[in-house]
C-alpha positions in Angstrom: 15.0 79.5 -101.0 18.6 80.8 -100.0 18.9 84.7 -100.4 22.3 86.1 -100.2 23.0 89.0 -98.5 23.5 91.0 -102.0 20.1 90.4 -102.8 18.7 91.7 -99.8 20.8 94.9 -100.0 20.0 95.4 -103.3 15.7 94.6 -102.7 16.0 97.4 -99.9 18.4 99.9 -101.7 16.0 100.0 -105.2 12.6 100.9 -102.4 15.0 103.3 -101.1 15.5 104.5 -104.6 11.8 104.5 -105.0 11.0 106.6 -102.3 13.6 109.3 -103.1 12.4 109.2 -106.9 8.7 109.4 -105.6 10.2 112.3 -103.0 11.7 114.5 -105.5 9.2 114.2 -108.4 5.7 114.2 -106.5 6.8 116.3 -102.6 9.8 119.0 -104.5 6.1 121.6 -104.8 3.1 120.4 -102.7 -0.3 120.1 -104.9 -3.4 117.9 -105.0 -2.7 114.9 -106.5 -4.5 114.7 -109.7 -6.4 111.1 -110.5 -4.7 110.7 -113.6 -0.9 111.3 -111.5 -2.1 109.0 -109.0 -3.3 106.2 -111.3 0.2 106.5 -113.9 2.1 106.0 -110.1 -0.1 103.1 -109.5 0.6 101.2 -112.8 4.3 102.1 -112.5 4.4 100.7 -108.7 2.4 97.6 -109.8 4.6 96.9 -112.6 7.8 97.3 -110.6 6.3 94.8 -108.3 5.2 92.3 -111.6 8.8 92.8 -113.1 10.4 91.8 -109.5 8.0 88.8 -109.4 9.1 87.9 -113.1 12.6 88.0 -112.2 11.3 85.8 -109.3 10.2 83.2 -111.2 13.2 83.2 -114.1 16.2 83.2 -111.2 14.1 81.1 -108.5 11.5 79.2 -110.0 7.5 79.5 -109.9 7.4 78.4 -106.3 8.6 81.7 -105.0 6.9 84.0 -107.6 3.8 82.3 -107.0 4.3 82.9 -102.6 5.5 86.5 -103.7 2.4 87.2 -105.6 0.0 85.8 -103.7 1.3 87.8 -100.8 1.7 90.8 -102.5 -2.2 91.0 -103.5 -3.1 89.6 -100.1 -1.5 92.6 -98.2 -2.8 95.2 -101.0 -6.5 94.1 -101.1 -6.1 94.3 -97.0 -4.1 97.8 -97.5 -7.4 98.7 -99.5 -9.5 98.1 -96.8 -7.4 100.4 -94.3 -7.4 103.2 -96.8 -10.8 103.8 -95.4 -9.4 104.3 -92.4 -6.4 106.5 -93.7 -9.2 108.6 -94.9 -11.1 109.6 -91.6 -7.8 110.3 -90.5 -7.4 112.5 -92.4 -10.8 114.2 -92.7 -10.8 114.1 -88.6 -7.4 116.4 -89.1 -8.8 118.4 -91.4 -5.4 117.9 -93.3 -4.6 120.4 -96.5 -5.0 118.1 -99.4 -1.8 119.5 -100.7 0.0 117.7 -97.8 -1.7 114.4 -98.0 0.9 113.2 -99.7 3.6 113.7 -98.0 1.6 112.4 -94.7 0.9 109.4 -96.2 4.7 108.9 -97.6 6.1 109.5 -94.1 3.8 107.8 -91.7 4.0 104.4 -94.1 8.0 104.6 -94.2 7.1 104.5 -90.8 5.3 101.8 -90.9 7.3 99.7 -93.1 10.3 100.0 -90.9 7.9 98.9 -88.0 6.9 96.3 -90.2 10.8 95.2 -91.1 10.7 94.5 -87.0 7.7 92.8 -87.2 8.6 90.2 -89.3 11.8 89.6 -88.6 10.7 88.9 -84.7 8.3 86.7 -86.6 10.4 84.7 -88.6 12.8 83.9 -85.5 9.1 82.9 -83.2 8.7 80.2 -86.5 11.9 79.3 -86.8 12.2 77.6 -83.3 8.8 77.2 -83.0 6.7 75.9 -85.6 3.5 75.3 -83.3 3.2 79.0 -83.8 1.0 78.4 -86.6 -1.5 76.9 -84.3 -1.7 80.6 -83.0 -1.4 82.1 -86.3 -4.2 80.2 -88.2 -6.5 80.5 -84.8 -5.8 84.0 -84.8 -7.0 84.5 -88.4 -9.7 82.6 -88.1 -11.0 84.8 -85.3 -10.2 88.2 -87.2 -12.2 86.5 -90.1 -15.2 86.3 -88.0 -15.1 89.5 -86.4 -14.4 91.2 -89.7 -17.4 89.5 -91.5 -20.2 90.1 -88.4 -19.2 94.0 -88.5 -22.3 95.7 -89.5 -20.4 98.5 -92.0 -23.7 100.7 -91.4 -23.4 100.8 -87.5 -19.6 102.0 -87.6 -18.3 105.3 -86.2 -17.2 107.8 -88.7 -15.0 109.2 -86.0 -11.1 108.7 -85.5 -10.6 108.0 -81.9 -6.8 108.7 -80.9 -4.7 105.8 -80.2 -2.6 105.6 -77.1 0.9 106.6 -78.7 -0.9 109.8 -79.7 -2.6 110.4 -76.4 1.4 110.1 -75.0 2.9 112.8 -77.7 0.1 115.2 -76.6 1.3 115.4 -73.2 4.6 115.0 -74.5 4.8 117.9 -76.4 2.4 121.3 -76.7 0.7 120.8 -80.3 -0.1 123.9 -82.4 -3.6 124.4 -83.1 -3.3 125.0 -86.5 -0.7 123.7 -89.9 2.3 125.7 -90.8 2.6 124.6 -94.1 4.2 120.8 -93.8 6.0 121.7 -90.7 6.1 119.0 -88.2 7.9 121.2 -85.9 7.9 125.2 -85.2 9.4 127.4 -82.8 6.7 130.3 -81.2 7.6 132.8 -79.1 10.7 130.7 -78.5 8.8 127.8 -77.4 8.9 124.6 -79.6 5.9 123.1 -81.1 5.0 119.9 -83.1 1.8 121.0 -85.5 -0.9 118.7 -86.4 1.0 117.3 -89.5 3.2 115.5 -87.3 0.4 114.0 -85.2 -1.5 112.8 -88.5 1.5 111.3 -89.3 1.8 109.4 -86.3 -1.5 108.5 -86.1 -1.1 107.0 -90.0 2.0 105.2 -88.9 0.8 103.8 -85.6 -2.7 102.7 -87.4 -0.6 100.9 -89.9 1.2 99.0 -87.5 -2.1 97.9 -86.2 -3.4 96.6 -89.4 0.0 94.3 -89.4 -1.0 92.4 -86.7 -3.5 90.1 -89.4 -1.8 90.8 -92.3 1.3 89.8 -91.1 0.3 86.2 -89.7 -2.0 86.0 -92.8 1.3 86.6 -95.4 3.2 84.0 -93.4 0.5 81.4 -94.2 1.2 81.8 -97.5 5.2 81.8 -97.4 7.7 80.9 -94.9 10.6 82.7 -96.3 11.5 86.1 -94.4 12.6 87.8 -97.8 9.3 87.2 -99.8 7.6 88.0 -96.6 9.0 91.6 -96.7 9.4 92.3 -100.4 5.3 91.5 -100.9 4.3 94.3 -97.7 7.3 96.6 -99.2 5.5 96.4 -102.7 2.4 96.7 -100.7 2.6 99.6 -99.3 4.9 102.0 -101.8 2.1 101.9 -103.9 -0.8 102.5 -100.7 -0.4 106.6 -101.2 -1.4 106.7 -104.7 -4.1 104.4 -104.6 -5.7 106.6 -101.8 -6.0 109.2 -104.5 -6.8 107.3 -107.3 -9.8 105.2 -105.3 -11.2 108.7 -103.8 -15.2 107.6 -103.4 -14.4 104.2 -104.9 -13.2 103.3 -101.2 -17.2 104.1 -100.2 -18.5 101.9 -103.0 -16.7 98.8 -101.6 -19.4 98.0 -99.4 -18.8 93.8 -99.7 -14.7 94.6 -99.0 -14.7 93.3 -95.1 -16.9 90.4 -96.0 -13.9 89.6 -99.0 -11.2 89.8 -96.6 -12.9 88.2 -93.9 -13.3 84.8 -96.4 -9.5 85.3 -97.3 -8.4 85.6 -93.8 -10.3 82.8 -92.6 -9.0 80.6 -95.9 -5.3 81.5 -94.8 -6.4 80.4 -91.1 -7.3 77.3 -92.5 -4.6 76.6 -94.6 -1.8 77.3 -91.5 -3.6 74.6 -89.2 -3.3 71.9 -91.7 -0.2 72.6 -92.3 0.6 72.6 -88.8 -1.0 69.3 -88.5 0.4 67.6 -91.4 4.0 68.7 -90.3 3.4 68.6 -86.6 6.4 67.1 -84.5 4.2 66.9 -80.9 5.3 63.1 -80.0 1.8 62.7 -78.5 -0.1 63.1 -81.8 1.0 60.3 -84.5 4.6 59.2 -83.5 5.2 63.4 -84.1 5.5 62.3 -87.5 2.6 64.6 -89.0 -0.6 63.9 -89.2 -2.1 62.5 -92.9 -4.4 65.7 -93.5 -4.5 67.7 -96.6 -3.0 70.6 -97.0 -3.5 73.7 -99.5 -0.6 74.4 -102.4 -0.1 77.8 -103.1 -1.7 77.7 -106.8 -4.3 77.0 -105.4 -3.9 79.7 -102.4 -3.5 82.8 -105.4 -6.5 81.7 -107.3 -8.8 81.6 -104.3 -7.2 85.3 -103.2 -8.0 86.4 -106.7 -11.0 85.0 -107.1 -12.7 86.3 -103.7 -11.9 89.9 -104.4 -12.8 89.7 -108.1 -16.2 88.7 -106.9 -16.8 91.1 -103.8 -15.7 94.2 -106.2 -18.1 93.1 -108.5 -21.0 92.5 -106.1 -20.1 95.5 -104.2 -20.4 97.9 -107.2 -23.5 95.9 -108.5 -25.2 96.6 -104.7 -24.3 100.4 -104.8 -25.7 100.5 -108.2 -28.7 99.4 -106.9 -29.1 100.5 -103.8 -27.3 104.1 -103.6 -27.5 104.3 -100.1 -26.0 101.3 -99.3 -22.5 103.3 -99.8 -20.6 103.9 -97.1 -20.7 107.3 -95.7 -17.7 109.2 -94.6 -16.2 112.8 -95.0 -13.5 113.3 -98.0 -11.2 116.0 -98.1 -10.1 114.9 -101.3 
């Protein structure tokens, strides 16, 4: 697939767009977001990212609408999972629920611009090195086994502070309480960053953590830079309202981690044999490629779709049965 400079510019001016829309409409007065704003902003973000994946598939064929889609509900079922996370955040901050919002629209522009980096150092690694994969789909494979041995009922409920945030606090003096959505204040001529800014470094840095599978995951799925970003883009404009609109659905989602550990591992999979059936190492086969199978995308979306239908199901059918099998965390929704 050859993407023209225009198209790019166009892809990252109309989520620039987005954001300003989302910026004037939802931030111009701070207030709790409702479930009934949150889930109109999800359907509008989900169709935005279904009408980019139609025009996908009548410009550029079904090949790249079917890698766009699959990727895009790869790195939203994994965003899913790390809205749990998002939300001890920000019950450990104690943040105002009024200024959730804008905390989580901040520190994932963040992250999407680390992201950007992320996978456009990526894309160079592959493009002169296409053993890379060998690392990729081990790498996968080993997140899919620590993700589906974690015992969900022996986790911490407590955010511990990363390392970047351990470096601002003795950067800068931190406020002990909010001053509205100030990030910065001046006191007694001295100046301060508040909590908001730390939450919103600790939601941005977090993020940037979660891209270190879901990254390597969406490039088993396509190899083309552009899709790569447009399907964690999508991904991740629509993350903030789905934090609202999920609220205690997030606890209920008990089978989640076992879900994405099968996907994972499936993507893991999938990138070794196709490192091994397009391998060029001249001690293995003439480095013509070894005769293994390897997994078509179709095939690739309908396994993605099919895993998570079937751990959301069997999640809400085991809370349903067994209350206390729900996760337990603080909300300050």
């Amino acid at each position: 697939m050859v993407v023209p400079a225009w198209l790019w510019i166009a892809t990252i001016a109309g989520l620039l767009v987005l954001l300003a829309i989302d910026l004037v409409i939802v931030d111009r007065k701070p207030h709790e977001v409702t479930i009934g704003e949150a889930g109109r902003w999800v359907t509008f973000y989900v169709a935005v990212a279904i009408a980019f994946g139609a025009g996908l598939w009548y410009f550029a064929g079904s090949q790249p609408a079917t890698e766009f889609f699959a990727g895009y509900i790869t790195e939203y079922s994994l965003s899913v999972d790390n809205l749990f996370i998002f939300l001890i955040i920000m019950t450990a901050f104690k943040v105002p629920s009024i200024h959730q919002h804008k905390v989580l629209l901040i520190g994932i522009l963040m992250a999407l611009v680390m992201r950007g980096i992320f996978i456009a150092v990526g894309a160079a690694v592959i493009e002169q090195f296409s053993w890379v994969f060998y690392i990729f789909g081990a790498f996968l494979i080993y997140t899919a086994y620590n993700l589906a041995r974690t015992n969900h009922d022996e986790e911490e409920d407590e955010f511990k502070e990363n390392a970047a945030l351990r470096i601002v606090r003795k950067v800068f003096p931190v406020t002990d309480s909010f001053h509205e959505a100030k990030s910065f204040v001046k006191l007694n001529g001295k100046r301060f960053v508040t909590p908001m800014f730390i939450v919103i470094v600790a939601i941005g840095t977090t993020d940037l953590l979660f891209a270190l599978d879901s990254i390597p995951a969406i490039f088993g799925l396509t190899k083309e830079p552009f899709l790569v970003f447009a399907a964690n883009a999508f991904a991740l404009m629509g993350l903030r309202q789905l934090y609202f609109l999920l609220g205690g659905l997030l606890s209920k989602l008990v089978y989640l981690s076992v879900g994405l550990s099968v996907i994972l591992g499936f993507i893991g999979v999938k990138l070794i044999l196709e490192a091994l059936h397009t391998n060029t190492f001249s001690f293995l086969n003439d480095g013509e490629g070894l005769p293994v199978p390897t997994i078509g995308i179709e095939l690739s979306l309908g396994v993605i779709v099919g895993v998570l239908a079937i751990t959301t199901v069997a999640s809400l059918i085991k809370v349903k049965r067994h209350p206390e099998a729900a996760k337990h965390v603080g909300s300050v929704l």
